[in-house]
ZAMARGU-530454 format. One record per residue (C-alpha): z, x, y. Coordinates in Angstrom, 3 decimals. Example, Ala and Ser with C-alpha at 12.3 -4.5 7.8 and 13.67 -1.06 7.14 Angstrom:
BEGIN
         c3         c1         c2
      7.800     12.300     -4.500
      7.140     13.670     -1.060
This chain:
BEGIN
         c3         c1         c2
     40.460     -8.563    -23.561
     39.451    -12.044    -22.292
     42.191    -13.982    -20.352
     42.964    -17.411    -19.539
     41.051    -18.772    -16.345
     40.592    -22.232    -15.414
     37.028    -21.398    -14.298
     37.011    -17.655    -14.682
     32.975    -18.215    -13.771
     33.274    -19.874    -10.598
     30.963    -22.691    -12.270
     30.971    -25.926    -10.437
     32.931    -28.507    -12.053
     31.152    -31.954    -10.650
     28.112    -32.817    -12.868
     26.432    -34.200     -9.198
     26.693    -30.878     -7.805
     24.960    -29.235    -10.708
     22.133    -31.783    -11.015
     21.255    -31.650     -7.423
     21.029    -27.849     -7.607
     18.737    -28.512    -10.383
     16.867    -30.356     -8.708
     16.554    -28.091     -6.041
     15.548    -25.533     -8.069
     13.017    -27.393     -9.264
     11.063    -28.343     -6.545
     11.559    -24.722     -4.635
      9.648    -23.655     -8.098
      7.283    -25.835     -7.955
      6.588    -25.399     -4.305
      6.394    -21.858     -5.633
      3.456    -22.420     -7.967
      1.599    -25.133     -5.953
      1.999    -25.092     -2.551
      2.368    -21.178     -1.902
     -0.802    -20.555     -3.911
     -2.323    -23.499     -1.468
     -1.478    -21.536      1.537
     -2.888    -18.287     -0.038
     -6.149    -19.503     -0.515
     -5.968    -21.157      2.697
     -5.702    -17.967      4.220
     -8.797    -16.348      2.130
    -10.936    -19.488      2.649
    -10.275    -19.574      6.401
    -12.652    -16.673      6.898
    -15.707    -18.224      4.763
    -14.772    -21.812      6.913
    -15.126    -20.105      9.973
    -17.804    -17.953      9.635
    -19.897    -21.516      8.408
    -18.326    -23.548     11.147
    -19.266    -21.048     13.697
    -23.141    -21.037     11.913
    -22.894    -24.539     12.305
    -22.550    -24.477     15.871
    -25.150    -22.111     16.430
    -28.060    -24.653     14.935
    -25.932    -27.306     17.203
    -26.414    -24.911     19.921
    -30.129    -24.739     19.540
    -30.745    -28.701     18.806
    -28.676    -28.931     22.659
    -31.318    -26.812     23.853
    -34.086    -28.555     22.755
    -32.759    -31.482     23.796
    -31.893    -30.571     27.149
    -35.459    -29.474     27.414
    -36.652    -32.878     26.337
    -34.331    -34.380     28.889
    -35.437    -32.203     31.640
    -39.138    -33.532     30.823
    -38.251    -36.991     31.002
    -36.315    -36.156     34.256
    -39.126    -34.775     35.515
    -41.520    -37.343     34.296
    -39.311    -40.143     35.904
    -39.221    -37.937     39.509
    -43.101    -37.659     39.212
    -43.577    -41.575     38.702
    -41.015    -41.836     42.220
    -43.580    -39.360     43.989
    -46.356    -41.347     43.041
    -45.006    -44.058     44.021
    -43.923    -42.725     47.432
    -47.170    -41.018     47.903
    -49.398    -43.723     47.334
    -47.279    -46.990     48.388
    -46.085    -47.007     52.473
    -42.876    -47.208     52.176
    -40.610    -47.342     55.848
    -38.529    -44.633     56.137
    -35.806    -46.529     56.717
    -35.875    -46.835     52.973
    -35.269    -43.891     51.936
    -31.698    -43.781     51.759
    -31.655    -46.618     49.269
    -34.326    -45.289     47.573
    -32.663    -41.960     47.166
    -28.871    -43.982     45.884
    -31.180    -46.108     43.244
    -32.707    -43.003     41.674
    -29.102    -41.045     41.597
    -30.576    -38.604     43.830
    -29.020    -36.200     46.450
    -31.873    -35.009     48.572
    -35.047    -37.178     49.533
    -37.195    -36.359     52.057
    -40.775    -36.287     53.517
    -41.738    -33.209     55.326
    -44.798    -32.782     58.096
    -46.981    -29.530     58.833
    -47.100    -29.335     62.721
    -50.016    -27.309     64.336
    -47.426    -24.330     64.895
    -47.135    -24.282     60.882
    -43.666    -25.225     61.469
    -42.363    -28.061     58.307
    -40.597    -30.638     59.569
    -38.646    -33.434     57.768
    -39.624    -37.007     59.490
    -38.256    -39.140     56.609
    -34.945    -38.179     54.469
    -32.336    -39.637     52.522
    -29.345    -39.209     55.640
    -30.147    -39.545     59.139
    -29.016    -35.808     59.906
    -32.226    -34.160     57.883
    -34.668    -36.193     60.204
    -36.800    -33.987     62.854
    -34.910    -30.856     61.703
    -37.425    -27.863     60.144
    -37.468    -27.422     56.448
    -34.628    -25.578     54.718
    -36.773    -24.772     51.581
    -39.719    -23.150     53.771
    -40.377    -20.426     51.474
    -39.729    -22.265     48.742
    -42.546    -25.008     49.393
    -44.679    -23.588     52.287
    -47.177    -22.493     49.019
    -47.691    -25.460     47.123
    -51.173    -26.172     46.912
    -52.101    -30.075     47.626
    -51.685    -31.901     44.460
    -49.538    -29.709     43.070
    -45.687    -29.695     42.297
    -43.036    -26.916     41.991
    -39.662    -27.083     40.460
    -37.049    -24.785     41.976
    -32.968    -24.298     42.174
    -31.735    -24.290     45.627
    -28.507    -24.508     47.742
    -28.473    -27.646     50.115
    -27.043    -26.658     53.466
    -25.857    -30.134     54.453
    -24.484    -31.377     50.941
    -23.058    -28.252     50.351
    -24.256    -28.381     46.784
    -26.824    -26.313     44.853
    -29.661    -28.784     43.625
    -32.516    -29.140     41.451
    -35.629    -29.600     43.236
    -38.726    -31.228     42.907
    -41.196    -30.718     45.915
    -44.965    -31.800     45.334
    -47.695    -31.579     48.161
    -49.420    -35.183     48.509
    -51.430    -34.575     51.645
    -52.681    -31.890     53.265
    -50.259    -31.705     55.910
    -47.333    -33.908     54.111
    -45.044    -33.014     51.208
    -42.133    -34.942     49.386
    -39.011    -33.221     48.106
    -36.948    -34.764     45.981
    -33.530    -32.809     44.945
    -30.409    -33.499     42.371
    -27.185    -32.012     42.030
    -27.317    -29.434     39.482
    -23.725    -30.067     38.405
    -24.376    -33.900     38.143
    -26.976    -33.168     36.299
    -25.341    -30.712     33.818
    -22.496    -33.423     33.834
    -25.560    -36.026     32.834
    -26.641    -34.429     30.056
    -23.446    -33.720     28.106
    -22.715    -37.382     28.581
    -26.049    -38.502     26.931
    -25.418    -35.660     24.186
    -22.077    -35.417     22.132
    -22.029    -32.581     19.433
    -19.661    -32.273     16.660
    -18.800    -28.276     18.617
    -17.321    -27.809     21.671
    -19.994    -26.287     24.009
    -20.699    -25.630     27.536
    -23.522    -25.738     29.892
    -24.800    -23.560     32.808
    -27.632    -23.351     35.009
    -28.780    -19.521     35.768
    -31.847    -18.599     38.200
    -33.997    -15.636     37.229
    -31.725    -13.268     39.155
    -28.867    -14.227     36.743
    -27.422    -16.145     40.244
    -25.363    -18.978     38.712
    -26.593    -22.389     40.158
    -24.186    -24.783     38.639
    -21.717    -24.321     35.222
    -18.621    -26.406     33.947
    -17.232    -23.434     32.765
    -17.274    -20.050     35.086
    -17.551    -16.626     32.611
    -18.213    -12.669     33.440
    -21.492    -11.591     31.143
    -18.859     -8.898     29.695
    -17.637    -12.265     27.648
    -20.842    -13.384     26.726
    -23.093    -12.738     23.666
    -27.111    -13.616     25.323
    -29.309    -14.701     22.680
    -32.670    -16.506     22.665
    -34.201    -19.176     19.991
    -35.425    -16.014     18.662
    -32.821    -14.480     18.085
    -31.124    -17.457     16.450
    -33.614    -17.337     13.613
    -34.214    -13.284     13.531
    -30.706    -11.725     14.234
    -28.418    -14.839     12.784
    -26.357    -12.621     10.897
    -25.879     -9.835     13.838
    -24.964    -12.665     16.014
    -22.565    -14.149     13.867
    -20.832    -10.545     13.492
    -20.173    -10.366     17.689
    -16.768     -9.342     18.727
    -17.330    -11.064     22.274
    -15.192    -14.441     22.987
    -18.632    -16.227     23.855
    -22.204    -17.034     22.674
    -24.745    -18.146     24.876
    -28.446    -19.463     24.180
    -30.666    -18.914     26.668
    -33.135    -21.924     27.405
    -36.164    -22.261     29.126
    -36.687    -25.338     31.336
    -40.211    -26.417     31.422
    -42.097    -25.636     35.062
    -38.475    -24.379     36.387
    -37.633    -21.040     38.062
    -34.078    -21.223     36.125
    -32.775    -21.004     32.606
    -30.016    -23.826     30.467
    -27.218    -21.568     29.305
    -25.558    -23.073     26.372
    -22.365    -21.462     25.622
    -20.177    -21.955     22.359
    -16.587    -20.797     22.453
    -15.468    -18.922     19.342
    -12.042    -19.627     20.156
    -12.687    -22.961     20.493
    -14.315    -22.792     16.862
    -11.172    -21.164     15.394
     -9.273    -23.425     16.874
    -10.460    -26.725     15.202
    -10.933    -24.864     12.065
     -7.455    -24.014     12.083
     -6.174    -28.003     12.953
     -8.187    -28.696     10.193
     -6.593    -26.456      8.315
     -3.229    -27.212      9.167
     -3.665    -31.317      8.904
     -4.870    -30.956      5.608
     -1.801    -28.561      4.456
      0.259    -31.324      5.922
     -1.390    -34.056      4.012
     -0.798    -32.164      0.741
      2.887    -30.971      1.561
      4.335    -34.676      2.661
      2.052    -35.915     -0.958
      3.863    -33.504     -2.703
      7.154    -33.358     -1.437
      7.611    -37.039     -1.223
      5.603    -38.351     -4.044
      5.802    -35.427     -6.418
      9.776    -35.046     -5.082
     10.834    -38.320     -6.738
      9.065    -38.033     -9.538
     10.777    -34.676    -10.247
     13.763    -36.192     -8.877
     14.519    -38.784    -11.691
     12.976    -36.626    -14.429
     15.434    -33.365    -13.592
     18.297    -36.545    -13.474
     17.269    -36.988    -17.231
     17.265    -33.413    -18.047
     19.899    -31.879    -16.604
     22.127    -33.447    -19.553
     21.331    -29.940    -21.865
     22.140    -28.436    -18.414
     25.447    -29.533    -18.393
     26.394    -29.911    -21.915
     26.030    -26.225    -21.605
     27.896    -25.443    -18.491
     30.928    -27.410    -20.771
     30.500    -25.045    -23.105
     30.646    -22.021    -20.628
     33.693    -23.844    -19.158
     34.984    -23.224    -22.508
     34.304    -19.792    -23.415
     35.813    -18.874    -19.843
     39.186    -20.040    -20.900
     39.000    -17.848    -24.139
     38.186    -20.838    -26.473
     35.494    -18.491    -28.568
     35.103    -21.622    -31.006
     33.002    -23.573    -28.086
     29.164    -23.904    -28.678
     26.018    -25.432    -27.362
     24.325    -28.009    -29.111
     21.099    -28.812    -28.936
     19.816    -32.264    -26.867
     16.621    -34.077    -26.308
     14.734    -32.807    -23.163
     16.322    -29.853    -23.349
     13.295    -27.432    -23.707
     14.390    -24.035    -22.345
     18.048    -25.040    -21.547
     18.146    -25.159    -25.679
     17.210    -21.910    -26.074
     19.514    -20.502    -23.065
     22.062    -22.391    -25.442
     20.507    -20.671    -28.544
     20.905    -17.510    -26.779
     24.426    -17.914    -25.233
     25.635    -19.252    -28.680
     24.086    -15.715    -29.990
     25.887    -14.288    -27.799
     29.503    -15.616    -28.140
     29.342    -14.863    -31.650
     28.296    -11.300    -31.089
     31.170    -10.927    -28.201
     33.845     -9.600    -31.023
     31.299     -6.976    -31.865
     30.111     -5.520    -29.224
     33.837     -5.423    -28.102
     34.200     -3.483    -31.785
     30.945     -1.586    -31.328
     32.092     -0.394    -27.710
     35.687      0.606    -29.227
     33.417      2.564    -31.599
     31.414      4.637    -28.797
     34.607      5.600    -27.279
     35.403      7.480    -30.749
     32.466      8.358    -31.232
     32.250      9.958    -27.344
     35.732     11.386    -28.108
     34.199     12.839    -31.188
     31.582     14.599    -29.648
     33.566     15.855    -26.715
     35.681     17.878    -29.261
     32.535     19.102    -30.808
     31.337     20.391    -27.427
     34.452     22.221    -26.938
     34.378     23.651    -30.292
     30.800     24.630    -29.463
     31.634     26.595    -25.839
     34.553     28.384    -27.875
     32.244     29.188    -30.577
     29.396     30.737    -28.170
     31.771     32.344    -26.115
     32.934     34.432    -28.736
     29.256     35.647    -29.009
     29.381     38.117    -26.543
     31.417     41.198    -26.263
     34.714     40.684    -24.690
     33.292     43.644    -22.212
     30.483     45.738    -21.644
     31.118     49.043    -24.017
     31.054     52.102    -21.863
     28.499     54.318    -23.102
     26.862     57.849    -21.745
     23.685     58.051    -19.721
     23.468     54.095    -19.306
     24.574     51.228    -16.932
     24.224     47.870    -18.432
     25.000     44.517    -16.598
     24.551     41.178    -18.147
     24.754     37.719    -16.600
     25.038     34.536    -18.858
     24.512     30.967    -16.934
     25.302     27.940    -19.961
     23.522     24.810    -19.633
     25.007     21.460    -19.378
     24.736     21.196    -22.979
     25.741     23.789    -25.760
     22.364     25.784    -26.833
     22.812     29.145    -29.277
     21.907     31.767    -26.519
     24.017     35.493    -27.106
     23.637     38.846    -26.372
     25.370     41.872    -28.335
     25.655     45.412    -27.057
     26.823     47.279    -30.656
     28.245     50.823    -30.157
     27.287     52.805    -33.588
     28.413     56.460    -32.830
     26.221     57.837    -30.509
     23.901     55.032    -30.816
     23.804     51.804    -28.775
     22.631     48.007    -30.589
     21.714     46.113    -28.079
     20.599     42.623    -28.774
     19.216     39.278    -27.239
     18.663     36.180    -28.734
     17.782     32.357    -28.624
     19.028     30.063    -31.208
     16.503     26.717    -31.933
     18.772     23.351    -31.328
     21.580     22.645    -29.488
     25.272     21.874    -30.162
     27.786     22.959    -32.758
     24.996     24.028    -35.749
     22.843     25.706    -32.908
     26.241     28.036    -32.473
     27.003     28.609    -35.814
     23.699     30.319    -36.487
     23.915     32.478    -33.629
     27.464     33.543    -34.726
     25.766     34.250    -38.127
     22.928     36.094    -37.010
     25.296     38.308    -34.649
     27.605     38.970    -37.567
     24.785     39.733    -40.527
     23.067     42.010    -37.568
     27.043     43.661    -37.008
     27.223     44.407    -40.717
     24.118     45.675    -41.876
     23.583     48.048    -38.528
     26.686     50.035    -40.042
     24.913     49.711    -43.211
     21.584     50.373    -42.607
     20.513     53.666    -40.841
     16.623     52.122    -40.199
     16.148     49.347    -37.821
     13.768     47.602    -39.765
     15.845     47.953    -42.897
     18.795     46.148    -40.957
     16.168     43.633    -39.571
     14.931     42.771    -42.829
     17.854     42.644    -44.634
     19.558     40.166    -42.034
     16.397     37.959    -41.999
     16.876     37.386    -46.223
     20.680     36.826    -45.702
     19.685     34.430    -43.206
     17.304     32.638    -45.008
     19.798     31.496    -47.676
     21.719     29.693    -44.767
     18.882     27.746    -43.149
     16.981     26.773    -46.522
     17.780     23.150    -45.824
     18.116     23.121    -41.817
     14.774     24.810    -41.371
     16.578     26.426    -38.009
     15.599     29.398    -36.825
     17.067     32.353    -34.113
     14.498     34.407    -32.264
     15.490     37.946    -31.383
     14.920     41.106    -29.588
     16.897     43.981    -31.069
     16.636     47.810    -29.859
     18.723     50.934    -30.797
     19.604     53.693    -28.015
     19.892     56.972    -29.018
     21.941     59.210    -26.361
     21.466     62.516    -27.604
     17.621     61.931    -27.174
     17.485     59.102    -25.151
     14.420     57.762    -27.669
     14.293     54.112    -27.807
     13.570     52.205    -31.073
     12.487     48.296    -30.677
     11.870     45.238    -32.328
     10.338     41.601    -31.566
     11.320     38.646    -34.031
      9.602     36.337    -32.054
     11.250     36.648    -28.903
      9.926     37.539    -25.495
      8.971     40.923    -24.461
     11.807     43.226    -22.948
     10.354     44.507    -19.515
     10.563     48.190    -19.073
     10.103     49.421    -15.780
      9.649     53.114    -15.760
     10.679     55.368    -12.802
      7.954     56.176    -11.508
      6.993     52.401    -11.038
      4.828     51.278    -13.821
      5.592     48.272    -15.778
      5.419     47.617    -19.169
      6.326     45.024    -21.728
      7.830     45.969    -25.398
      7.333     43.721    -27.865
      6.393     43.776    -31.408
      4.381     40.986    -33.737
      7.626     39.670    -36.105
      8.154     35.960    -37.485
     11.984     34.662    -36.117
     14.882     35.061    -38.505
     15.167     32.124    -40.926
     11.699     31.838    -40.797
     10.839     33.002    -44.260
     12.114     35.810    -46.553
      9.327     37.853    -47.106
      8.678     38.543    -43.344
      9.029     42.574    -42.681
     10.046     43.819    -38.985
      7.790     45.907    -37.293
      9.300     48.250    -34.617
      8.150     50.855    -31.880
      9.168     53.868    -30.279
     10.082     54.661    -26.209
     11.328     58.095    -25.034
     13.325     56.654    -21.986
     13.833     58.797    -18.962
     16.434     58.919    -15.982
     15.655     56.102    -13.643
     14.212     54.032    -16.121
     15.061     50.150    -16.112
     15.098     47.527    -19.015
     15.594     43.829    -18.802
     16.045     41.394    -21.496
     15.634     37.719    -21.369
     16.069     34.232    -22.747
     13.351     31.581    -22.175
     15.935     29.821    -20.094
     14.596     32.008    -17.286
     11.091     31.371    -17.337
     11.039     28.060    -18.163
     13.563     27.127    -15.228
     11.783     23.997    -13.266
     12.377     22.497     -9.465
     11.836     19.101     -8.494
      7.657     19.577     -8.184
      8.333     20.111    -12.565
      6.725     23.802    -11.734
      8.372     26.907    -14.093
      9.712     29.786    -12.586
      7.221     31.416    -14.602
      6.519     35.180    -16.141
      4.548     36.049    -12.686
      7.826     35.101    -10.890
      9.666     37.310    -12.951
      7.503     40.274    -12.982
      7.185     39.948     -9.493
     10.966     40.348     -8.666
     10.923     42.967    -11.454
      8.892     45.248     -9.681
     10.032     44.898     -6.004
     13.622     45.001     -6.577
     13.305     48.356     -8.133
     16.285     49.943     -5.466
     19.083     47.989     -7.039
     20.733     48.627     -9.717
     21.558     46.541    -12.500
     24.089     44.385    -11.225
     22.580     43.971     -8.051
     19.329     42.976     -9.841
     20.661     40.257    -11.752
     22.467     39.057     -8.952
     19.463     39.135     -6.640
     17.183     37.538     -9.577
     19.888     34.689    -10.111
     20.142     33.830     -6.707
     16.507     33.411     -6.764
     16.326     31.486     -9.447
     18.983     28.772     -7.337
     17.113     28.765     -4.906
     13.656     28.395     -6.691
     15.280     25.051     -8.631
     16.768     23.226     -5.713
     19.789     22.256     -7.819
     17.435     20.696    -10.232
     19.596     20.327    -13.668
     19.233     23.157    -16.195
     18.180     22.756    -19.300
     18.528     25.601    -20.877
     20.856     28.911    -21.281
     20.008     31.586    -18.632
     21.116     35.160    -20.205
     20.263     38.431    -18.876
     20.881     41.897    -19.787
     19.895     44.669    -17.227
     19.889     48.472    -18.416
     19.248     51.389    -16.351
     18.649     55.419    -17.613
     21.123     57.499    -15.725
């Protein structure tokens, strides 16, 4: 029963309140749809931007070495004209110092051959080179007149390592000329800007560094040649280490130009990119595309709250309140549609629920009814008869099926009977009572099992024209005086028969179920039992028990316990092949009746 609330739906009651949430809403959705779907593709695209960026850099890295190698042969063109110049003009020595600051070089000096083959430096660019022998001995001492070399060497009185330039112009005289290999690394990069960040290194042919803005171990580098650039582009650009580095010949030099690229450095800028232009987008969107949705959700949350009046309403019990329908409303009209659907089907549901309670009450009782009818199936207790012991073990399912036994006394004869009733509930009972009852009768009419068989089959019949239910059955007669054992099968499953002496065998006969038509005649068959011998009946409730992998309990399962519990007797069997069968279904629901009937030839 609804009662009376003065906002029973904790609704807010300030029409502000609800369009800013609207608005909220609004914009989280469409930051939803738009700017997550931004960011995802971001993220996929960043892969295909860096691995282009970083392709990029590597044609940037060759065009820096062919343009430091350009450079280098102006440089050395330029030092050439100065040696000339030197050689050829005489120049005082006291010049050479202001020589040597003009031409932005480090070293400058002019070197004499004594007749002891020493080399000795008579003109230099400081005062503290002059009459001192020749660092560079081995470097120049072979230079044949005319001729120039082009070597990397470490300056003892600058401290520095230097590129040098030493050509022979006489005989017995030669001119070195020297610059700072940093300076000139430093040089270079000024005259040369590249859209990459990149770093330069000079390396002899011993891999000695000579000068580098930027110290790294080899382990960090990736060594490629021009080569390589062009023949291995895509092994290169697949290199796990931090580092690439082109390797470039200087022209006439004993040293290489090591261009390095940082892939960090790469990913870096990509990822600024990436980020500014996310920015960009976001403040667009969230300022520009904010106000517009701003003053349109202002227009359209009108539906919105005529609706959350009308919710107001139905919360205080006033079932007359509806929705009605508004420009701009779009969905919000059809969440009115619906909720006005829905308080006029409030009264019944609240009858239809009234009516499952019945109806649940209803079949309770039936189920009751159905357990009292099944449990007067079976015998109040196990008939004492000579030369057996019987034991029987019935396990119901959660809901009603038509599983019974019957153990019949007829003189000195023994009925003994097992069956499964199709369908479940009260009618699935009723049959089975039948079938025990028409089976009761005509055994003490009939002297022939299959007379009894057939004549309960026709009586049955008549009662399941219409249902077209059915009861399968296994139904023997044991004979005391001879201990012979007559059998039928009306479609039931095979009685196991385990003889003393260990052998196994399954009786069973081809038969219809009763109710399944009139005309069908039981076939039966003949045991001569013997002391020792053991019988077990059985409803499909034990085969067909599952565990939580869906796997049956099976007829291998069953044989299998069968034959190796063959020291119990028949009480301990069934408790030993019950406990099994718990432990076999893991407390897995059962579906079905268990029933069990265990006989044994004393």
């Amino acid at each position: 029963m609804m009662t009376k609330n003065s906002n029973p739906f904790n609704l807010p009651e300030h029409s502000k309140e609800r369009g800013r949430g609207l608005i909220y809403r609004v914009l989280l959705i469409c930051a939803s749809l738009i700017i997550l779907p931004m960011l995802i593709h971001t993220f996929y695209s960043y892969k295909e931007e860096y691995k282009e960026a970083l392709n990029n850099s590597l044609n940037e890295m060759e065009i820096v070495g062919r343009s430091s190698m350009v450079n280098f042969e102006e440089w050395l063109l330029c030092i050439s004209q100065l040696i000339n110049s030197l050689a050829t003009q005489q120049v005082p020595f006291a010049d050479y110092p202001k020589i040597a600051s003009d031409a932005h070089l480090e070293t400058l000096f002019r070197i004499l051959k004594r007749s002891d083959q020493e080399l000795v430096v008579v003109a230099a660019e400081h005062s503290q080179r002059v009459g001192r022998i020749n660092p560079f001995f081995d470097q120049i001492a072979d230079i044949p007149t005319g001729q120039r070399k082009v070597f990397a060497a470490f300056d003892p009185l600058t401290q520095t390592h230097q590129i040098m330039v030493a050509a022979r112009v006489a005989d017995k005289e030669i001119l070195v000329v020297g610059k700072s290999a940093i300076r000139w690394i430093e040089r270079f990069k000024k005259g040369f800007r590249g859209h990459f960040p990149y770093h330069l290194a000079l390396v002899d042919v011993w891999k000695e560094v000579i000068a580098t803005d930027l110290y790294l171990s080899p382990q960090e580098i990736e060594l490629v040649t021009s080569d390589d650039l062009i023949k291995k582009r895509a092994q290169i650009l697949k290199t796990k280490k931090p580092f690439i580095s082109l390797k470039q010949p200087l022209p006439e030099a004993n040293f290489f130009l090591y261009v390095d690229v940082s892939k960090a450095a790469i990913e870096k800028g990509i990822l600024r990119k990436i980020i500014l232009r996310s920015s960009l987008f976001t403040f667009l969107f969230l300022f520009g595309g904010g106000s517009v949705v701003w003053i349109l959700v202002s227009r359209m949350g009108r539906p919105l709250q005529e609706l959350h009046h009308a919710m107001i309403s139905v919360g205080k019990g006033d079932l007359t309140a509806r929705y009605h329908t508004m420009r701009l409303g779009f969905e919000i009209n059809q969440v009115g549609g619906l909720f006005n659907k829905t308080v006029d089907q409030l009264v019944t549901h609240m009858q239809s629920a009234a009516d499952e309670r019945l109806k649940s009450e209803s079949y309770r009782k039936e189920l009751q009814i159905a357990r009292k009818i099944q449990k007067n199936l079976f015998p109040k207790k196990i008939p004492s008869f000579p030369s057996i012991e019987i034991a029987t073990r019935y396990i119901p399912a959660k809901e009603v099926s038509g599983d019974f036994y019957d153990l019949f006394p007829l003189q000195d004869r023994l009925m003994i009977v097992i069956a499964d009733s199709s369908g479940k509930g009260v009618s699935s009972s009723l049959f089975s009572l039948s079938v025990r009852s028409l089976l009761r009768s005509t055994a003490l009419e009939f002297s022939q099992l299959t007379e009894m068989v057939d004549a309960t089959n026709k009586l049955f019949c008549l009662d399941t024209e219409e249902s077209a239910d059915f009861v399968t059955a296994w139904i023997g007669i044991y004979e005391s005086s001879t201990r012979k054992f007559q059998y039928t099968s009306c479609g039931h499953f095979p009685a196991l028969l385990r003889k003393a002496g260990g052998e196994i065998l399954e009786l069973t006969t081809p038969g219809m179920a009763l109710g399944g038509s009139p005309a069908t005649r039981a076939q039966k068959e003949e045991v001569q039992l013997e002391t020792g011998d053991f019988l077990l009946l059985f409803t499909d409730g034990v085969v067909e028990a599952q565990n939580r992998q869906e796997k049956f309990f099976g007829k291998d399962r069953l044989l299998n316990s069968f034959r190796t519990k063959s020291v119990l007797s028949p009480k301990e069997f069934i408790d030993s092949l019950t406990q099994e069968l718990g432990l076999f279904t893991e407390g897995v629901d059962q579906f079905d009746d268990i029933t069990l009937v265990a006989i044994q030839i004393v």
